[in-house]
Structures are given as structure tokens and as C-alpha cells.
KEKE-3310 file (N, C-alpha, C; in steps of 0.2 Angstrom, whole numbers, plus 5000, padded with zeros to 4 digits):
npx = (5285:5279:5284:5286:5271:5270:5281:5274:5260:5267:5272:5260:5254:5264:5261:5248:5249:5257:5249:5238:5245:5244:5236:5221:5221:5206:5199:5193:5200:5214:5214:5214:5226:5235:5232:5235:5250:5257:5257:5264:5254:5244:5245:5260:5266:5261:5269:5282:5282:5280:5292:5302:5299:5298:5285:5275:5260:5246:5239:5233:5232:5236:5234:5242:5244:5257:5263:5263:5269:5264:5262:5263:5256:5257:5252:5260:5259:5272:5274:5278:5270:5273:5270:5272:5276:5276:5281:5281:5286:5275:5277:5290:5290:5303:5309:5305:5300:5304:5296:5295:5278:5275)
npy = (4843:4833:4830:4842:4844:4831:4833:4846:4839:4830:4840:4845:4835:4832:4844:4844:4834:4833:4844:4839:4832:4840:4841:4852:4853:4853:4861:4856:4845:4851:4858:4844:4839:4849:4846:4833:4836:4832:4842:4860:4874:4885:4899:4898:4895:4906:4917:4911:4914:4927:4932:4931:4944:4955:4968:4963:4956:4944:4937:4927:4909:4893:4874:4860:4844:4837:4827:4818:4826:4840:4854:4872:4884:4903:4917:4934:4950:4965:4982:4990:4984:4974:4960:4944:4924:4912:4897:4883:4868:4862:4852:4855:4868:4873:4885:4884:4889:4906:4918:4934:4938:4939)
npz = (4969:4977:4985:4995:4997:5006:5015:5022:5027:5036:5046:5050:5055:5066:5072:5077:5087:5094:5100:5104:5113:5125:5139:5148:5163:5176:5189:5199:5201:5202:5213:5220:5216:5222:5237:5238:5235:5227:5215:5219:5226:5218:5221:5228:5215:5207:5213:5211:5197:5195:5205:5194:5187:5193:5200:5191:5184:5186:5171:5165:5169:5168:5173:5164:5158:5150:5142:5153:5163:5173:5170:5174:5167:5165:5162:5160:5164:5164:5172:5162:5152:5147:5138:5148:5144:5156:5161:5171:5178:5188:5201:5207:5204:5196:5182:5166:5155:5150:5140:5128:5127:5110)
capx = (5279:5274:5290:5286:5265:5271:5281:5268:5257:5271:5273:5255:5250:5268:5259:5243:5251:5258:5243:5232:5247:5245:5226:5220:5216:5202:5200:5194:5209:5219:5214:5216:5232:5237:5231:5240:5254:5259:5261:5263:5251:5245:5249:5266:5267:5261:5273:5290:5283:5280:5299:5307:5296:5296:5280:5271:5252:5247:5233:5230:5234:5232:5236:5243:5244:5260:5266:5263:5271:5260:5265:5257:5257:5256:5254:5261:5259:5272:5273:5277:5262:5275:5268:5278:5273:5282:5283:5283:5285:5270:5279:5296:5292:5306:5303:5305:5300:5300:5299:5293:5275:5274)
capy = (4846:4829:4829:4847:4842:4826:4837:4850:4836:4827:4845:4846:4828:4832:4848:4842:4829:4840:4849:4835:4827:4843:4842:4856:4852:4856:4865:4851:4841:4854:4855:4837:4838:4852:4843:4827:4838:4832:4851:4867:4877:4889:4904:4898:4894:4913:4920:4910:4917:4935:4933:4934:4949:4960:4974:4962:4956:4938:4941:4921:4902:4887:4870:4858:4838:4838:4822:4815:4832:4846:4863:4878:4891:4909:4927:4940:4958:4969:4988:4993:4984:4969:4952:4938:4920:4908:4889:4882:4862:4861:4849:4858:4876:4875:4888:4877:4894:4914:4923:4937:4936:4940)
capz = (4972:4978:4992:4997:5001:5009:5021:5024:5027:5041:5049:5052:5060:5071:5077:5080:5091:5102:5102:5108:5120:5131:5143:5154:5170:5178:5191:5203:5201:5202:5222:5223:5216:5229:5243:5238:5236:5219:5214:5222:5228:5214:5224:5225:5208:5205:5217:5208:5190:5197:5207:5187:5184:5201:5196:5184:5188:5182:5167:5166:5170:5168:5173:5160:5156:5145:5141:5161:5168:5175:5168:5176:5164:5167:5157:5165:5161:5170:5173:5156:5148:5141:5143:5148:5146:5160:5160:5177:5182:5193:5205:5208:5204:5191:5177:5160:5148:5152:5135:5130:5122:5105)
cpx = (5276:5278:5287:5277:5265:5275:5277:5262:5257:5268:5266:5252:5256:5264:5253:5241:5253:5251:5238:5235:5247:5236:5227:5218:5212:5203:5200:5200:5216:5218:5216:5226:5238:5236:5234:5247:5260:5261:5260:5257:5250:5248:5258:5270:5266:5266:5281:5288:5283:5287:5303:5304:5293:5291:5274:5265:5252:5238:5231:5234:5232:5237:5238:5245:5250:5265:5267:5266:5267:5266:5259:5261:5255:5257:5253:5260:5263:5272:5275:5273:5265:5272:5273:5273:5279:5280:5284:5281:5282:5273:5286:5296:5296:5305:5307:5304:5299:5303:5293:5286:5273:5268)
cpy = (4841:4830:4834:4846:4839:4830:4843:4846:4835:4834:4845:4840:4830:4838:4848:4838:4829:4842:4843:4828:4833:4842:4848:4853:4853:4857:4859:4847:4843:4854:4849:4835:4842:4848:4836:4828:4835:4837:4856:4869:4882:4895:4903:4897:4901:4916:4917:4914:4923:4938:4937:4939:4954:4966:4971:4960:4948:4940:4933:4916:4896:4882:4865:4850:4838:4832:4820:4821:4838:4852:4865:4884:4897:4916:4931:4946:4962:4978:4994:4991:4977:4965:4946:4930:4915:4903:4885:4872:4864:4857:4852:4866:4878:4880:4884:4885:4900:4917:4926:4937:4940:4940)
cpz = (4977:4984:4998:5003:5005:5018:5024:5029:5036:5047:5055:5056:5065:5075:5082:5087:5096:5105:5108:5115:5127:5135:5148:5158:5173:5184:5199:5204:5201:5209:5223:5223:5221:5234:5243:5239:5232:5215:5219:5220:5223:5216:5223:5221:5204:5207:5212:5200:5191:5200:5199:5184:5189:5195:5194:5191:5183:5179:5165:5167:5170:5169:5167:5161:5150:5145:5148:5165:5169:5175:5171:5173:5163:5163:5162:5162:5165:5169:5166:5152:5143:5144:5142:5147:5148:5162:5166:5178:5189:5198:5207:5208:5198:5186:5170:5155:5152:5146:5135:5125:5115:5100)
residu = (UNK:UNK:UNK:UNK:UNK:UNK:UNK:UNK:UNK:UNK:UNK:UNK:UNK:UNK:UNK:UNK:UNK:UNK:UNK:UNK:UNK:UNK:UNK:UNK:UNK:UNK:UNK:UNK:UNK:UNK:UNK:UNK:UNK:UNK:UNK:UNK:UNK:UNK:UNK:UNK:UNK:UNK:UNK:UNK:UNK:UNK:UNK:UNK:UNK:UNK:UNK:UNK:UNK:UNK:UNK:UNK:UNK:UNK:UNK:UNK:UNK:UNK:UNK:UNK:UNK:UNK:UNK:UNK:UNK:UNK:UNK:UNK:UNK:UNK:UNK:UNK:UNK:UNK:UNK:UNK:UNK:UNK:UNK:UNK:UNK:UNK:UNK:UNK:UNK:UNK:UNK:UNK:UNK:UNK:UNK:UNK:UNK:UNK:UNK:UNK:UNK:UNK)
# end
């Protein structure tokens, strides 16, 4: 029992740890970081997550601080009312995650 707590335990400080190494950005320094040209333009960080999902509409986003790499993460909802959530390296456009949300 004492193994099983001990891992429960582990689980829960690993998850928190993530939790607390990703930061939103705000909103300001999201500009800055456009105009420094550090990341994409949010538009065309909407436009590459809307490409994988011709129809949909984007229902929110945000910038992220995830371990030194800017993710901009985007919920999309397309024309049948499914929501996607898609993963995008802020500096390349990349997409890093597009599933489907649950």
C-alpha cells in the first residue's frame, strides 16, 4: 500500500510540474514578440491551425511559455460542431498537436 501511495504521490508532483513549467503570455508581450518577430503573427498562426480544419472557426487561444518554446494553442470548432484542439510552435508555425477534443 505504502509503494502504491508513494506512486500516486510521484505522479502528482510530475503533473504539477508540467503544469507550472508551461506560463501564458500576455497579451502585451505577445505584440512585442510579433514585432520582434520571435513568432508569427497570430493571424497566421490562426490561418495554419484553420488550414488542417477547412470550415472550422477558432473558439479560443492562447499563447504559452512551455519549457522556453512559445506554443500558440488554438480550439477550433468546425462545421459539424466537432472541436479540435491544435498545437502550434509559435515561431515556425509547425503544428506539434491536432486532436480531437474530448
Amino acid at each position: 500500500m505504502k509503494t502504491l501511495t508513494a506512486l500516486f504521490a510521484t505522479a502528482a508532483l510530475a503533473l504539477s510540474a508540467n503544469v507550472a513549467m508551461a506560463k501564458d503570455i500576455p497579451m502585451d508581450q505577445v505584440v512585442s514578440l510579433v514585432q520582434a518577430k520571435t513568432i508569427k503573427s497570430l493571424d497566421e498562426l490562426n490561418n495554419i491551425a484553420l488550414a488542417k480544419h477547412p470550415g472550422a472557426t477558432v473558439k479560443d487561444s492562447e499563447l504559452e511559455d512551455v519549457y522556453g518554446r512559445y506554443v500558440y494553442k488554438v480550439e477550433l470548432r468546425d462545421a459539424q460542431s466537432v472541436e479540435w484542439d491544435v498545437d502550434l510552435d509559435a515561431k515556425t508555425g509547425e503544428v506539434l498537436k491536432d486532436v480531437k477534443d474530448t
